[in-house]
MOPAC internal coordinates of N, CA, C and O (Angstrom, degrees):
PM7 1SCF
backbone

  N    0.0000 0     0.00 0     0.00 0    0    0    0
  C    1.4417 1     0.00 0     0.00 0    1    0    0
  C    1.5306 1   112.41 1     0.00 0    2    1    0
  O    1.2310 1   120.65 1   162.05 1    3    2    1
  N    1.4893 1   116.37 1   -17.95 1    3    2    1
  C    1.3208 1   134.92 1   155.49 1    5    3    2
  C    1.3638 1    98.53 1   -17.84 1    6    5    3
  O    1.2310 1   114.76 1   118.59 1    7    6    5
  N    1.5578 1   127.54 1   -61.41 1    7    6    5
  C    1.5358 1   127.60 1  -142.19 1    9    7    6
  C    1.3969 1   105.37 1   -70.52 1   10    9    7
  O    1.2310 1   120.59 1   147.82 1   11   10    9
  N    2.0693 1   116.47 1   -32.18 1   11   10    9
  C    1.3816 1   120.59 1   163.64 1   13   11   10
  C    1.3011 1   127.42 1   -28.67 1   14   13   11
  O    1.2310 1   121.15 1   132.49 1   15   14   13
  N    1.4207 1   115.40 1   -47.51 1   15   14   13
  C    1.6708 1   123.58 1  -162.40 1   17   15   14
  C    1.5207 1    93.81 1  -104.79 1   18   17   15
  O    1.2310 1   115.73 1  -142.70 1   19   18   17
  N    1.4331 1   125.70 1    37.30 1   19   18   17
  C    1.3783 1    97.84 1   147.81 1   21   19   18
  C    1.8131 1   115.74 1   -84.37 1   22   21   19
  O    1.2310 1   121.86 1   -13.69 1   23   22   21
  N    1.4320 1   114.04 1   166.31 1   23   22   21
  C    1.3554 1   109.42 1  -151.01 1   25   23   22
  C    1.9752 1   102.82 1   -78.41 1   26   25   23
  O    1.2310 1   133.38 1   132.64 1   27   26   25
  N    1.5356 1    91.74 1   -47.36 1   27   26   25
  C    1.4201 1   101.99 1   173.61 1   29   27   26
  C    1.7647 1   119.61 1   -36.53 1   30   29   27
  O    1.2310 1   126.52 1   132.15 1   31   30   29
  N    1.2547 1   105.07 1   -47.85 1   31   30   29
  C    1.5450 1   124.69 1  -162.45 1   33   31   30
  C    1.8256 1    83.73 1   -77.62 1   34   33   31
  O    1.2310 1   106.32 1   105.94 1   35   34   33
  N    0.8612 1   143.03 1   -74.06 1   35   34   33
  C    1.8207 1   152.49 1   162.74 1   37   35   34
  C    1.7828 1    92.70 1   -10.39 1   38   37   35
  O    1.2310 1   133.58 1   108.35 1   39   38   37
  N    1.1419 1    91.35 1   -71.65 1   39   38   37
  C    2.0234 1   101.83 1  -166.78 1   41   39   38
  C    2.0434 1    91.27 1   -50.77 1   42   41   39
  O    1.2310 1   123.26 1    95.16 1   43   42   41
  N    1.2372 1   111.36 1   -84.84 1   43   42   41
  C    1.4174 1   101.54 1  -178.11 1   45   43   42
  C    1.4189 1   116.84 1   -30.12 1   46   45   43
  O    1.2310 1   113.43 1   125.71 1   47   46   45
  N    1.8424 1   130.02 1   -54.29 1   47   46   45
  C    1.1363 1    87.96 1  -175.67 1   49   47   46
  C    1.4742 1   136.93 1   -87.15 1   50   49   47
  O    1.2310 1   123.87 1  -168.74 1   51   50   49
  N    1.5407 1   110.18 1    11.26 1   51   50   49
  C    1.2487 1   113.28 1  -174.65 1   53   51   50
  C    1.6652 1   111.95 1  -104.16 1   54   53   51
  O    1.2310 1   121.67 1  -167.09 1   55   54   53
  N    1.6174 1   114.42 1    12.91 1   55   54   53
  C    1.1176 1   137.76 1   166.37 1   57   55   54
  C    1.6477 1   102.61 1   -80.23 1   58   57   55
  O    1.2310 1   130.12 1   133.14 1   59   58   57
  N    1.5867 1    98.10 1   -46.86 1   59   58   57
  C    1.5900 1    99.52 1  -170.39 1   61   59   58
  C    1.7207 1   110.73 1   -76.66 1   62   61   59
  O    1.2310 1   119.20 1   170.82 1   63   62   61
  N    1.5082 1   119.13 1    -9.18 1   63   62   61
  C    0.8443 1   115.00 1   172.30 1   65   63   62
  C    1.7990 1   126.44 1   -92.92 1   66   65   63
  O    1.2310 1   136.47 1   157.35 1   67   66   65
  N    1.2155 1    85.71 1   -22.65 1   67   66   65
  C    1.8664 1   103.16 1   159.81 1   69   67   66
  C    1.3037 1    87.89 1   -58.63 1   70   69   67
  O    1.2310 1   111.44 1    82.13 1   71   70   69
  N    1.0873 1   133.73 1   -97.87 1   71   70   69
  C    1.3072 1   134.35 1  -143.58 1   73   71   70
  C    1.4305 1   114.77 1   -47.55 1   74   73   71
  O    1.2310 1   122.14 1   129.47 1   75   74   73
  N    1.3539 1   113.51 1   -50.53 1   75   74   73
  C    1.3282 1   100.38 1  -178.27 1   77   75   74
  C    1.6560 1   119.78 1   -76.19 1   78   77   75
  O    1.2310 1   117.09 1   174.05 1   79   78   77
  N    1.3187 1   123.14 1    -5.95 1   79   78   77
  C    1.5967 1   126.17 1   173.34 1   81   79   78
  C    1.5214 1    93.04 1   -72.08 1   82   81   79
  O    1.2310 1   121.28 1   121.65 1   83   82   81
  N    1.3636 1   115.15 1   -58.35 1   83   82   81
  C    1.4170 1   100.65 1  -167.99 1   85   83   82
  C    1.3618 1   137.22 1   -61.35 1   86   85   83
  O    1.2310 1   130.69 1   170.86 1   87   86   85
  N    1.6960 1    96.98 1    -9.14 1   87   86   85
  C    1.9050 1    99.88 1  -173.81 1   89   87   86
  C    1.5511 1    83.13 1   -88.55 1   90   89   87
  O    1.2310 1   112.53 1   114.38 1   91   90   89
  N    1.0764 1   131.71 1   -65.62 1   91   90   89
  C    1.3665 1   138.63 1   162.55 1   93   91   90
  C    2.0526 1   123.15 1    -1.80 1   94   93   91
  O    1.2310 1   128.99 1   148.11 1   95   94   93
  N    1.3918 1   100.28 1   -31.89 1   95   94   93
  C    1.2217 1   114.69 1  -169.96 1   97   95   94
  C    1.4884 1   101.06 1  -122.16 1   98   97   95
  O    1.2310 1   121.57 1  -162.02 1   99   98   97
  N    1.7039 1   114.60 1    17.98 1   99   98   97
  C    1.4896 1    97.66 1  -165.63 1  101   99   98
  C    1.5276 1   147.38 1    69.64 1  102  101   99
  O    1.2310 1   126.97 1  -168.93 1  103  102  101
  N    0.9524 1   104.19 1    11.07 1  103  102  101
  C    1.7357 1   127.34 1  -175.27 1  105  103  102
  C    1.3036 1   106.06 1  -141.70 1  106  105  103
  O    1.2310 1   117.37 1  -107.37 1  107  106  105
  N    1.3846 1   122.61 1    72.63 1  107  106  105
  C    1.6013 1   128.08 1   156.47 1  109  107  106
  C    1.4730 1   114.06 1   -58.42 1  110  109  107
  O    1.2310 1   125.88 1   -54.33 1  111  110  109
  N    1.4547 1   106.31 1   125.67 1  111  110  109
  C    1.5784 1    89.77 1   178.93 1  113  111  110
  C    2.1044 1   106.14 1   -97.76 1  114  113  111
  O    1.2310 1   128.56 1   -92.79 1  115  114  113
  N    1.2820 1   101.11 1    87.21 1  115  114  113
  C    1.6737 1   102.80 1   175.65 1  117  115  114
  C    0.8341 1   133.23 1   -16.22 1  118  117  115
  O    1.2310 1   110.50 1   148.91 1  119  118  117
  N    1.6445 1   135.46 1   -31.09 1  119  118  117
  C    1.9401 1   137.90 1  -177.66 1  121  119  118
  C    2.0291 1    75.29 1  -101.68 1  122  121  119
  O    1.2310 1   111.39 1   104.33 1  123  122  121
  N    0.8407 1   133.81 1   -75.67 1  123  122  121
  C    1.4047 1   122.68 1  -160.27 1  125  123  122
  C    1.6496 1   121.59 1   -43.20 1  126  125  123
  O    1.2310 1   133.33 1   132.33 1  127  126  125
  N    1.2918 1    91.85 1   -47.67 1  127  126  125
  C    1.1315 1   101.42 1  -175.71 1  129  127  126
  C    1.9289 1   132.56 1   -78.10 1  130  129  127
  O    1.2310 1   138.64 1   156.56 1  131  130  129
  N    1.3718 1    81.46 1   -23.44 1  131  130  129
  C    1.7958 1   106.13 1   161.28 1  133  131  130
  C    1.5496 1   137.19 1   -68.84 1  134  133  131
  O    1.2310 1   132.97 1   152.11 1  135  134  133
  N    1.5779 1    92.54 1   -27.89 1  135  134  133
  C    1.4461 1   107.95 1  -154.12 1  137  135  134
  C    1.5304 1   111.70 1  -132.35 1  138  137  135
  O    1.2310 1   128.35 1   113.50 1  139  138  137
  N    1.5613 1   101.53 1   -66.50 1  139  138  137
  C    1.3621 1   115.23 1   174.62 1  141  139  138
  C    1.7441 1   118.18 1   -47.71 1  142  141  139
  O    1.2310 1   127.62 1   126.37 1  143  142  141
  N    1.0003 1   102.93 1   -53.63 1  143  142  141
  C    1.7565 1   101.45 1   168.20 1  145  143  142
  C    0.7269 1   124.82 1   -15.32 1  146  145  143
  O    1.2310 1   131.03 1    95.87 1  147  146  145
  N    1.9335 1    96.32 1   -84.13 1  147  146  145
  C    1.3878 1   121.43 1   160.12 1  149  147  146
  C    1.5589 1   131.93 1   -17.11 1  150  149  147
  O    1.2310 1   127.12 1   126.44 1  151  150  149
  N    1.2479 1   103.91 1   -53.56 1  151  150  149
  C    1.5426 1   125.73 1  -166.72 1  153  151  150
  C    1.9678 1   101.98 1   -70.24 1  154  153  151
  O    1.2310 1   117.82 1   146.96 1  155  154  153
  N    1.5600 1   121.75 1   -33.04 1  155  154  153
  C    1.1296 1   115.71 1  -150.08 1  157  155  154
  C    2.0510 1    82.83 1  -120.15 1  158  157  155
  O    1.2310 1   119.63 1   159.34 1  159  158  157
  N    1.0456 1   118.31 1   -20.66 1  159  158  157
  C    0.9454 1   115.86 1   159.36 1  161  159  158
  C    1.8410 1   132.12 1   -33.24 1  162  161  159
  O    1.2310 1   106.41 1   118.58 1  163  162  161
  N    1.3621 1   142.86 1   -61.42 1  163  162  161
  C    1.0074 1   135.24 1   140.33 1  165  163  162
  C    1.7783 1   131.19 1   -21.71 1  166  165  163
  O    1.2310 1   132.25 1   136.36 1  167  166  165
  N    1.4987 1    93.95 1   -43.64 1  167  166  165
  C    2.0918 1    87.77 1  -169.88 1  169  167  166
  C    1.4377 1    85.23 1   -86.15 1  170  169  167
  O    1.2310 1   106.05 1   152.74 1  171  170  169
  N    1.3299 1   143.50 1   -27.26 1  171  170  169
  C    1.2524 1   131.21 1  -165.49 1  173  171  170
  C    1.4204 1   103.07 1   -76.05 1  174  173  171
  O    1.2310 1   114.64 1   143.02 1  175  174  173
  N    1.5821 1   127.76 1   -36.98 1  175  174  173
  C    1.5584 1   116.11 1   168.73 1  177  175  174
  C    1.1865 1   109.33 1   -72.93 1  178  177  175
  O    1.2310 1   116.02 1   132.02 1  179  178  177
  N    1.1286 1   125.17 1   -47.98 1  179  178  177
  C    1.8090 1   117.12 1  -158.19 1  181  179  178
  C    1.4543 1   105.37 1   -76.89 1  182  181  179
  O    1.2310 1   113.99 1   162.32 1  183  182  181
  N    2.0786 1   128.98 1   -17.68 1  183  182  181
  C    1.4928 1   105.45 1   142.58 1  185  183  182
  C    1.3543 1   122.53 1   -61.66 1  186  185  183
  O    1.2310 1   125.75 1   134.87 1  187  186  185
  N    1.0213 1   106.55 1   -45.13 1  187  186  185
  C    1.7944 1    96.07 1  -165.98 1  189  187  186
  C    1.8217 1    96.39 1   -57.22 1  190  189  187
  O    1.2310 1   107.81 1   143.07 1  191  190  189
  N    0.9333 1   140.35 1   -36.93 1  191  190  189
  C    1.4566 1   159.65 1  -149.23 1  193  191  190
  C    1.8575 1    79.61 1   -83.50 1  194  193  191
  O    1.2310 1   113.08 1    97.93 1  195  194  193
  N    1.4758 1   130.69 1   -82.07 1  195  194  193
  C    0.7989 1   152.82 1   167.34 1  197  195  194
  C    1.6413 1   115.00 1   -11.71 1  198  197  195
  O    1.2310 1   125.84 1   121.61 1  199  198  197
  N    1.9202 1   106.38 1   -58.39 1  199  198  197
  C    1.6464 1   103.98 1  -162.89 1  201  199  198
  C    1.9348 1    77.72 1   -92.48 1  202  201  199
  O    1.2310 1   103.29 1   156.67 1  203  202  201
  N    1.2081 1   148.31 1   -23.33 1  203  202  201
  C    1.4177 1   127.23 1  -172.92 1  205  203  202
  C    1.4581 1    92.41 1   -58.83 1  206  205  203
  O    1.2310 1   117.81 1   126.86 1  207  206  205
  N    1.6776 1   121.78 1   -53.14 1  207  206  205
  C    1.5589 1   113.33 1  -160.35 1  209  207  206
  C    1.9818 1   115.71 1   -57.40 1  210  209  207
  O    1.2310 1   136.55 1   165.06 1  211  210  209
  N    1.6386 1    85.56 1   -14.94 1  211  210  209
  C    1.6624 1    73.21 1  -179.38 1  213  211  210
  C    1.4366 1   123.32 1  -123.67 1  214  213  211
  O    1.2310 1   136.65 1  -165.18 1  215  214  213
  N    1.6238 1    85.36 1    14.82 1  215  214  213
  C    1.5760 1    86.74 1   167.73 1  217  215  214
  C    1.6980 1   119.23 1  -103.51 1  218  217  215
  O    1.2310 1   129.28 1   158.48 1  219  218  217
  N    1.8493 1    99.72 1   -21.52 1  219  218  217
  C    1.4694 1    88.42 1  -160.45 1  221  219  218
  C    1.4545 1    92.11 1  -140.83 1  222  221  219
  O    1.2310 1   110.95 1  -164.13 1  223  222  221
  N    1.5474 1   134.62 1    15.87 1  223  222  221
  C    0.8995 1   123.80 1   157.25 1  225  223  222
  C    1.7898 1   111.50 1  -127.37 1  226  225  223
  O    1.2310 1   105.84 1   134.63 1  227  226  225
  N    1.1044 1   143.87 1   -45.37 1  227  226  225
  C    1.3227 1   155.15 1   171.75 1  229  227  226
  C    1.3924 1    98.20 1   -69.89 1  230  229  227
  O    1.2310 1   111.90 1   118.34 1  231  230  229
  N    1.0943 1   132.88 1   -61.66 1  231  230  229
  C    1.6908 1   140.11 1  -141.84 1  233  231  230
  C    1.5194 1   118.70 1    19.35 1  234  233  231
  O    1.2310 1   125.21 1  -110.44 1  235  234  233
  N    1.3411 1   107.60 1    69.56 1  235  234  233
  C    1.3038 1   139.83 1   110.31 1  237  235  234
  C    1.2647 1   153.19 1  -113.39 1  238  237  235
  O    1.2310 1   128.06 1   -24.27 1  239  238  237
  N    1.7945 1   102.09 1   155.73 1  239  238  237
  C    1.8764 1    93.01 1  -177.21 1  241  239  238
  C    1.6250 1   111.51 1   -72.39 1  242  241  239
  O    1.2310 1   122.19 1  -178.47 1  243  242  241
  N    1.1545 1   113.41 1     1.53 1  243  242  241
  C    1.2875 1   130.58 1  -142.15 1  245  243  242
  C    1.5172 1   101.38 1  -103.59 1  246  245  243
  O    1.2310 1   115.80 1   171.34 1  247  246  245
  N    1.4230 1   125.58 1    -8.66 1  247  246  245
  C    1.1950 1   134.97 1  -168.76 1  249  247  246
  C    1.4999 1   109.26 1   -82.53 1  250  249  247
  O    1.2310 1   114.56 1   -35.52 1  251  250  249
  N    1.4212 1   127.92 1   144.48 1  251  250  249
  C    1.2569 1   121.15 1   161.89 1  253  251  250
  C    1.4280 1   115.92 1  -135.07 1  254  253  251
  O    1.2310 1   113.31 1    -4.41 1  255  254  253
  N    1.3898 1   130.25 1   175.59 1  255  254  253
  C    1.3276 1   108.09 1   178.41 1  257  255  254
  C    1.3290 1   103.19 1  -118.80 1  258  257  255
  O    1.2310 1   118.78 1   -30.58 1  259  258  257
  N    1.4615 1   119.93 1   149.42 1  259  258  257
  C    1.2293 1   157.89 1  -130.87 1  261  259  258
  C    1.7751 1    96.08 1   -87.46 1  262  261  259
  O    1.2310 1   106.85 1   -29.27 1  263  262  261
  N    1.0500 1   142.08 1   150.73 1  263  262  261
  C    1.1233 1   134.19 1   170.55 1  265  263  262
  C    1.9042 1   114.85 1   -68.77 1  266  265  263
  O    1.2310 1   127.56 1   162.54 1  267  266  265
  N    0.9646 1   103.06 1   -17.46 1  267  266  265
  C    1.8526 1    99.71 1  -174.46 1  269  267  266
  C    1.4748 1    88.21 1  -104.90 1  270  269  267
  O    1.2310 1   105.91 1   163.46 1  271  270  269
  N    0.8523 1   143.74 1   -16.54 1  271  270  269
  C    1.9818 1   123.08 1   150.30 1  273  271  270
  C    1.5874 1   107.50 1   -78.87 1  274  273  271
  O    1.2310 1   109.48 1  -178.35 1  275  274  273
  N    1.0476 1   137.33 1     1.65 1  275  274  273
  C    1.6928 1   123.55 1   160.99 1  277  275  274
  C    1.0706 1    97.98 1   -96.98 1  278  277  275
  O    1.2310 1   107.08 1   137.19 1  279  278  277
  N    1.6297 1   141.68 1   -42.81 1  279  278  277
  C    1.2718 1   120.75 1   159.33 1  281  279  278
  C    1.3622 1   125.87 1   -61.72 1  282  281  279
  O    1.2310 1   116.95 1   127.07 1  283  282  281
  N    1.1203 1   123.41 1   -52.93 1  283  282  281
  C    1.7467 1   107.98 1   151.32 1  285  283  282
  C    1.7115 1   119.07 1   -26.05 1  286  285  283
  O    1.2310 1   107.72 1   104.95 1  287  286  285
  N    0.9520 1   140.51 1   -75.05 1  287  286  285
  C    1.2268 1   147.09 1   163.43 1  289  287  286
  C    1.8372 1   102.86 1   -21.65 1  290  289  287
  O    1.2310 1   121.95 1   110.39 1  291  290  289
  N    1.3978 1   113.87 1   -69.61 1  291  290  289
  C    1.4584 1   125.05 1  -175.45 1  293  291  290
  C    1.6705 1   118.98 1   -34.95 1  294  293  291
  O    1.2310 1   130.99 1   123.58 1  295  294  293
  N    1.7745 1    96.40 1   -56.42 1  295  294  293
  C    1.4118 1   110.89 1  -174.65 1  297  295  294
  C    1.5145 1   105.13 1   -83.25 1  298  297  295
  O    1.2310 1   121.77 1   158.72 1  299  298  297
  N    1.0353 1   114.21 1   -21.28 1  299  298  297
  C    1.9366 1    99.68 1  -177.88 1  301  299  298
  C    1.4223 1   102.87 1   -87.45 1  302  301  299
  O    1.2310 1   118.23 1   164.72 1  303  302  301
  N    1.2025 1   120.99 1   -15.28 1  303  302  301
  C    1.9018 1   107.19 1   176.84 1  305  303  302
  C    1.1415 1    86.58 1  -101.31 1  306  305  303
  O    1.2310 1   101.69 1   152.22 1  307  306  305
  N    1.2709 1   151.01 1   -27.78 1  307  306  305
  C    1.2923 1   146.06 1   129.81 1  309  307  306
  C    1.4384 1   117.43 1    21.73 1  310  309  307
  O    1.2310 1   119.68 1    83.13 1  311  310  309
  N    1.7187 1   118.22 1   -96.87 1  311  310  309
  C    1.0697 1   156.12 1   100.12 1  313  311  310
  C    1.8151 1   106.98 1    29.02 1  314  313  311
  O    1.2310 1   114.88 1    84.38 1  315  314  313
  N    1.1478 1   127.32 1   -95.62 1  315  314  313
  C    1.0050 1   165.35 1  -125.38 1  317  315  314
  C    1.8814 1    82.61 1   -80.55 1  318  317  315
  O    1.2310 1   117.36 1    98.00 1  319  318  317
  N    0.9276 1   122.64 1   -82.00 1  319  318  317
  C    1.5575 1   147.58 1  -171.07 1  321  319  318
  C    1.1752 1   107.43 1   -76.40 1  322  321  319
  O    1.2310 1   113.10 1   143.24 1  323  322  321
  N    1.6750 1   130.64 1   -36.76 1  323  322  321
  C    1.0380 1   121.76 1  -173.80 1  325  323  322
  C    1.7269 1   120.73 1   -97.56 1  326  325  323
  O    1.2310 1   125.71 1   115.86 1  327  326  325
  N    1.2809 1   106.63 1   -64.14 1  327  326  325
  C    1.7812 1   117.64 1   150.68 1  329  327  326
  C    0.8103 1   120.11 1   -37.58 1  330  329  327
  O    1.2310 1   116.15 1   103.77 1  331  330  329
  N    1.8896 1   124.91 1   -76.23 1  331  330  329
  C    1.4195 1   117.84 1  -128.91 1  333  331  330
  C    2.0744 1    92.84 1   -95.76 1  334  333  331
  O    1.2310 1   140.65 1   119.52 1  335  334  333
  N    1.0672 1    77.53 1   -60.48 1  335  334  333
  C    1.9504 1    92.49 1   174.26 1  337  335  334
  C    1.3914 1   116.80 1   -31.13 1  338  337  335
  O    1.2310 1   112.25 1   131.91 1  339  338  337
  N    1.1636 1   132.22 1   -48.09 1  339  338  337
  C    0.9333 1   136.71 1   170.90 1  341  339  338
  C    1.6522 1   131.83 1   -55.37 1  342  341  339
  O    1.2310 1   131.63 1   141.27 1  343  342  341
  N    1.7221 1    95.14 1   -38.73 1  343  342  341
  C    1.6275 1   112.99 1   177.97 1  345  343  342
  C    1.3362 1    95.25 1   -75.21 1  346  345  343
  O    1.2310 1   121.13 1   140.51 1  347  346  345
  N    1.2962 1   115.44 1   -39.49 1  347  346  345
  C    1.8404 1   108.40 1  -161.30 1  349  347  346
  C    1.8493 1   104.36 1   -84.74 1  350  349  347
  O    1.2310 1   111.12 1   162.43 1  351  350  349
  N    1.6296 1   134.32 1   -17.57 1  351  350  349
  C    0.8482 1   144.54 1   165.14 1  353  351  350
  C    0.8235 1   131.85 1  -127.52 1  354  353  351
  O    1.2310 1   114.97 1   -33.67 1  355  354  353
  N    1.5828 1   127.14 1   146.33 1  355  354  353
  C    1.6636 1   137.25 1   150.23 1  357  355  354
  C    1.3514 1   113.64 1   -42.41 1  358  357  355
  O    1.2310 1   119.15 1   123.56 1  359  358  357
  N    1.1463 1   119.22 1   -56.44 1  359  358  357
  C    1.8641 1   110.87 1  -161.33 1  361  359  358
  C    1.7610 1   100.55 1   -76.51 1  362  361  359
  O    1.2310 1   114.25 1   168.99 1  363  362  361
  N    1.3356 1   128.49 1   -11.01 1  363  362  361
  C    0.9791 1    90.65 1   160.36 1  365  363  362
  C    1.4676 1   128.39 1  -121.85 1  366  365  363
  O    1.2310 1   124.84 1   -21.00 1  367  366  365
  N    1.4055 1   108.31 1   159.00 1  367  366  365
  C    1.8822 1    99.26 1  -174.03 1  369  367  366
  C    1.6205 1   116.63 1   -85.89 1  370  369  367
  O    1.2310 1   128.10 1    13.44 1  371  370  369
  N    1.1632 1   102.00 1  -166.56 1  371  370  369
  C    1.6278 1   119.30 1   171.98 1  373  371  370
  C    1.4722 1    88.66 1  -108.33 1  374  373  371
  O    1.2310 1   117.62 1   -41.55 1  375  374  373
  N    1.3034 1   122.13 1   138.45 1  375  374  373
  C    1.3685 1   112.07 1   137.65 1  377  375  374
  C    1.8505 1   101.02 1  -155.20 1  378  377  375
  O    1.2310 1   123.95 1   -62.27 1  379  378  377
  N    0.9159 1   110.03 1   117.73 1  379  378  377
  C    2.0542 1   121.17 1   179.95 1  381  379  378
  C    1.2838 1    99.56 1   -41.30 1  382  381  379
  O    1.2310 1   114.20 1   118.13 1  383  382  381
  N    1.4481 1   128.60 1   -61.87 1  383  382  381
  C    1.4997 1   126.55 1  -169.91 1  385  383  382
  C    1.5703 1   122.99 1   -50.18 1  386  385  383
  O    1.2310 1   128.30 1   170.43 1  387  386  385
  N    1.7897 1   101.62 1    -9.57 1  387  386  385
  C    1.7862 1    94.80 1   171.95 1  389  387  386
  C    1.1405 1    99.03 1  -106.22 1  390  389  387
  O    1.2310 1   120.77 1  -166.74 1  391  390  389
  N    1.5766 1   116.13 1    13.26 1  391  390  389
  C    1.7913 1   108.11 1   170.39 1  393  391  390
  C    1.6098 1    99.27 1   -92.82 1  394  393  391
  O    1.2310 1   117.46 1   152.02 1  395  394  393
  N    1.2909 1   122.44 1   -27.98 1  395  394  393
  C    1.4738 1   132.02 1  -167.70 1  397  395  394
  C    1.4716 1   101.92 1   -75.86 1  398  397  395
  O    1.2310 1   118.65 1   136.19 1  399  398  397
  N    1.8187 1   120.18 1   -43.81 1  399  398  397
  C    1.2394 1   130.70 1   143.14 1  401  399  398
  C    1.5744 1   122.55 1    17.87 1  402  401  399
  O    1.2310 1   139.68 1    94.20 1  403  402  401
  N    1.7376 1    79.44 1   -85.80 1  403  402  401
  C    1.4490 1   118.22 1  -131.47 1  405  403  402
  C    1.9930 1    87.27 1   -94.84 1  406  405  403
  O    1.2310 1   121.86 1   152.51 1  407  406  405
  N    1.5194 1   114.05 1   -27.49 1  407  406  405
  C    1.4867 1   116.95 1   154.12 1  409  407  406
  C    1.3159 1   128.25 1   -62.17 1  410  409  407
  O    1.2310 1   119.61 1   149.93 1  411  410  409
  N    1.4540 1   118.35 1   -30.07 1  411  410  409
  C    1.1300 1   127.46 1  -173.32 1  413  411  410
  C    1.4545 1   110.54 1   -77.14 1  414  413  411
  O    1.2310 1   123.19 1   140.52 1  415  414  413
  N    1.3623 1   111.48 1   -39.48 1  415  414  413
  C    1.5599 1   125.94 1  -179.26 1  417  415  414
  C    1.7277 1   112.64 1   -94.66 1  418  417  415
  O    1.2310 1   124.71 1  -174.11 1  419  418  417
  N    1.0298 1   108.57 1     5.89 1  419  418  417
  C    1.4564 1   119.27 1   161.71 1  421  419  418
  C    1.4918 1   105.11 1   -90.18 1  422  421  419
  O    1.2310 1   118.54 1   127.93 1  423  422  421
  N    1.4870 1   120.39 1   -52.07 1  423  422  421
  C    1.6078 1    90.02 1   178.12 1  425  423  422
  C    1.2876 1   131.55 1  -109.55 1  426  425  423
  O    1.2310 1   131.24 1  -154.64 1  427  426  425
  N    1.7544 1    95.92 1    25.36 1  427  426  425
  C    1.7763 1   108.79 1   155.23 1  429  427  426
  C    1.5203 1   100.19 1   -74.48 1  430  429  427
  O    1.2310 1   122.06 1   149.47 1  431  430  429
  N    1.1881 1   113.66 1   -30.53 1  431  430  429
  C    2.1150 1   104.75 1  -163.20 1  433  431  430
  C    1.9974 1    78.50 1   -65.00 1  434  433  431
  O    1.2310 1   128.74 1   117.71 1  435  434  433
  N    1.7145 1   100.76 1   -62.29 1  435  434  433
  C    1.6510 1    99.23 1  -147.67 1  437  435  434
  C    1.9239 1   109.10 1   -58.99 1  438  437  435
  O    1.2310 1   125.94 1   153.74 1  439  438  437
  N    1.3152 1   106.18 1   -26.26 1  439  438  437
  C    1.3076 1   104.89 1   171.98 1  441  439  438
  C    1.6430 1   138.80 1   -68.87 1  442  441  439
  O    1.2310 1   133.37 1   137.85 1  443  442  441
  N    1.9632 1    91.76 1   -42.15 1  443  442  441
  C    1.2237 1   103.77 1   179.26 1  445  443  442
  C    1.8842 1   134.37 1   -98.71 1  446  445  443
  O    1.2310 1   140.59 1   145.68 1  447  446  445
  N    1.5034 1    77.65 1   -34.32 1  447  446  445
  C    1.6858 1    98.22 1   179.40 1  449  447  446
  C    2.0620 1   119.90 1  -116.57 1  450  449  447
  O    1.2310 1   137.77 1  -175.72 1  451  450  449
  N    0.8521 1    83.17 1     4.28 1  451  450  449
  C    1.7793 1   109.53 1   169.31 1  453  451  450
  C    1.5398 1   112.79 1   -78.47 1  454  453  451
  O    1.2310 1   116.63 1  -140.13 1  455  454  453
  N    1.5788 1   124.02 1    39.87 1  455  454  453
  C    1.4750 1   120.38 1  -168.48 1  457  455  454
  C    1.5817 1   116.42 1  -108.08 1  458  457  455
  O    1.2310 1   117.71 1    -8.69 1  459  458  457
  N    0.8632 1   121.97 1   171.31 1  459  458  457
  C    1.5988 1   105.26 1   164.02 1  461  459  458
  C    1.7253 1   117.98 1  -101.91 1  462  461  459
  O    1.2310 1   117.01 1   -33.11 1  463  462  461
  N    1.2666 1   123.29 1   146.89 1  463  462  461
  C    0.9678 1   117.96 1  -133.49 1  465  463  462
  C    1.6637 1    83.34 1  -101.62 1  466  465  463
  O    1.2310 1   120.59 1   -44.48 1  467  466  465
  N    1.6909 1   116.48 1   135.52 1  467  466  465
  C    1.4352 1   116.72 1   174.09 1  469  467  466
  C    1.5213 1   115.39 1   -66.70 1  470  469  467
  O    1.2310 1   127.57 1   -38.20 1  471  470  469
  N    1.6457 1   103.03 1   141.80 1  471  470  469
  C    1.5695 1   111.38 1   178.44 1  473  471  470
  C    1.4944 1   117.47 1   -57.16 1  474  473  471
  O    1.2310 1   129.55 1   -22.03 1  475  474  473
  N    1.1428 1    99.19 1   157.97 1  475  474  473
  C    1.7807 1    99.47 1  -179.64 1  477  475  474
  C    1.8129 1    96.47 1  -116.52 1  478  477  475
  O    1.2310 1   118.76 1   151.73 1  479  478  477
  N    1.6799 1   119.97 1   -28.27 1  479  478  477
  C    1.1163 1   134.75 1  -177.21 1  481  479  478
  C    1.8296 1   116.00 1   -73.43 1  482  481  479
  O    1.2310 1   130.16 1  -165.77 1  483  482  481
  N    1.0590 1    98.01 1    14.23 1  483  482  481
  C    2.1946 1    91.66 1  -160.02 1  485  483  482
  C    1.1929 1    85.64 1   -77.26 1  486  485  483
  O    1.2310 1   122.90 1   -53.26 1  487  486  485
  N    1.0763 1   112.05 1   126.74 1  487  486  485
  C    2.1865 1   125.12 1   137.98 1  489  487  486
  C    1.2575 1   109.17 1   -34.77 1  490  489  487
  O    1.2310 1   112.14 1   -64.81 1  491  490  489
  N    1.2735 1   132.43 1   115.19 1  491  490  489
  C    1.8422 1   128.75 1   156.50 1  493  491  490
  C    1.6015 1   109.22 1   -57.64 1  494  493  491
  O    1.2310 1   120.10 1   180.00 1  495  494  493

């Protein structure tokens, strides 16, 4: 559960919660709400994606994920938000730059927050 309190993964979701109080309250903030999401969107799935693999399927802290599952991850919200969503609805758009986003913040998660987490248990 370690993988919860990384700080990055904290900042995104309380980014995502700015954002959504404020459309909520009538005050969209336009560069935040356009972009930034987008941007923090990726490390916020691929932890949660991340602490399931090491809590309830691997169980280790020691686990990380692989670079072709953050691109997996990348292209299906990819996909998902950008393609399909769009054909099947009005409210949402196409726009490439939250796919460029959503790349960009894929290999901040795999670069920056993609670590294995140090033991607290080691024998000296």
């Amino acid at each position: 559960m370690k993988t919860l309190l990384n700080p990055w993964f904290i900042l995104g979701c309380l980014t995502w919660v700015v954002i959504y109080a404020s459309r909520e309250f009538g005050y969209p903030l336009p560069f935040v709400n356009g972009y930034i999401d987008d941007l923090f969107a990726i490390p916020v799935i691929a932890n949660l994606t991340l602490c399931l693999m090491r809590v309830a399927i691997i169980r280790s802290n020691y686990y990380v994920l692989s670079a072709s599952k953050v691109v997996f991850v990348v292209v299906y919200v990819s996909l998902v938000f950008e393609v399909i969503l769009p054909l099947l609805s009005k409210r949402y758009t196409r726009d490439w730059l939250d796919a460029l986003l959503y790349a960009i913040g894929g290999l901040f998660f795999y670069l920056v927050m993609n670590k294995p987490l140090a033991s607290t248990n080691r024998k000296s």
